[in-house]
C-alpha positions as CSV (number, residue, x, y, z in Angstrom):
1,X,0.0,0.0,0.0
2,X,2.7,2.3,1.2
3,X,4.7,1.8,-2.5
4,X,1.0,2.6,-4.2
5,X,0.9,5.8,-2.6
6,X,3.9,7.0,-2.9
7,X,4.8,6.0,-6.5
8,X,3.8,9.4,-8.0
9,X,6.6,11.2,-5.6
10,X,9.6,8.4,-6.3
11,X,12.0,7.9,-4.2
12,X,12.2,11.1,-2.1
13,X,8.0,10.3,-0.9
14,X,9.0,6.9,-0.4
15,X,11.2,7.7,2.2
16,X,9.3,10.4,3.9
17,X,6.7,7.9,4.1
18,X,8.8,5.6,6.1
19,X,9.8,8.4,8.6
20,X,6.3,8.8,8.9
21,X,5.6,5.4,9.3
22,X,8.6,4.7,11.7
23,X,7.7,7.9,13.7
24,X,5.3,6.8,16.3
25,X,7.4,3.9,17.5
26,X,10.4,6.4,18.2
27,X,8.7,8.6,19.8
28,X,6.8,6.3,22.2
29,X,10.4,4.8,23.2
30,X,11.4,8.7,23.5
31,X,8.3,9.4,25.8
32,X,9.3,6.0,27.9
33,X,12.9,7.1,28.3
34,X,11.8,11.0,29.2
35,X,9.3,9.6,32.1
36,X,12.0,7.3,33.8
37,X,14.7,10.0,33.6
38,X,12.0,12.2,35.4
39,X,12.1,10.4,38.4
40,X,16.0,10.1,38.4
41,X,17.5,11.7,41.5
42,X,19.6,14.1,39.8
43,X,16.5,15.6,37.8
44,X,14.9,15.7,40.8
45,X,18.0,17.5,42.5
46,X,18.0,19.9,39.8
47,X,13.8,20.8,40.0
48,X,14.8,21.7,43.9
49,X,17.2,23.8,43.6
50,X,14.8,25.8,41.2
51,X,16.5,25.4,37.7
52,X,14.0,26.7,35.2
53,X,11.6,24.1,32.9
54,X,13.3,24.8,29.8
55,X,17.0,24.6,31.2
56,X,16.2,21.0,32.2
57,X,14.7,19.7,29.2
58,X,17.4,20.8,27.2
59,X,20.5,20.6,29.3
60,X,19.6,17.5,31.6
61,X,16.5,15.5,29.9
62,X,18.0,15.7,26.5
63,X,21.7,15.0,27.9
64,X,19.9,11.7,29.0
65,X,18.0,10.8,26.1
66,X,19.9,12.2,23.4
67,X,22.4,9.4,23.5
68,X,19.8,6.4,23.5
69,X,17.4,8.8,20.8
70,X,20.6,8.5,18.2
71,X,20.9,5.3,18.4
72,X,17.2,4.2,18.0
73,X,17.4,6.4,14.8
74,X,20.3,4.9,13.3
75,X,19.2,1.5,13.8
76,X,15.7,2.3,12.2
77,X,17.6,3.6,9.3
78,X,19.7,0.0,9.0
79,X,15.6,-1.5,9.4
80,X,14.5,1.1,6.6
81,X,17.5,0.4,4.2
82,X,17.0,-3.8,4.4
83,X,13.1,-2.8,3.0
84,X,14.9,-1.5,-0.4
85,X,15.6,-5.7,-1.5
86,X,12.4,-6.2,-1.3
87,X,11.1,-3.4,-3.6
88,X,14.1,-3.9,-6.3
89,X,12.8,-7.2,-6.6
90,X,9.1,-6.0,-7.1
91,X,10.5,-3.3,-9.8
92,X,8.4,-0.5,-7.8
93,X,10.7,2.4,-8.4
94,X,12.6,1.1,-11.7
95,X,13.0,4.1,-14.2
96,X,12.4,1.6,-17.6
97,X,12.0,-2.1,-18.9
98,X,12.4,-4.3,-15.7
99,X,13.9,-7.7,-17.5
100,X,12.0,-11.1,-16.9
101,X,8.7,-9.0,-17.5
């Protein structure tokens, strides 16, 4: 279904729509990771001695979850690229006469 859509676009839709598609599952394994660093002592440390909302998302939560965030990514990416086999072989996105055919 996903090739059938994005067909008209080539490659460049195809792979926005796998971001799109792979999007939720990051993001719930973001949310998971955000809510146990929450209750780490050191976030809580920093929430006591007053440091503002902002300053600890960005310099303690993302300091946490940045590391583990890069490397969900990158192994989506390796589970993106092994989908490409399968649609060589099913001639989805071939620019002329596919042989055998």
């Amino acid at each position: 279904m996903l090739v059938l859509v994005t067909r008209p676009f080539g490659v460049a839709g195809f792979i926005a729509s796998l971001a799109l598609v792979g999007w939720p599952e990051i993001g719930e394994f973001v949310r998971a990771e955000v809510v146990r660093a929450k209750t780490q002592p050191f976030i809580e440390a920093a929430r006591s001695v007053g440091v503002p909302g902002r300053r600890l998302i960005t310099g303690h939560l993302f300091a946490t979850v940045g590391p583990q965030l890069l490397t969900v990514a990158a192994l989506e990416t390796g589970r993106s690229c092994f989908c490409w086999p399968s649609l060589a072989s099913s001639a989805s996105f071939s620019q002329g006469d596919v042989p055998g055919r």
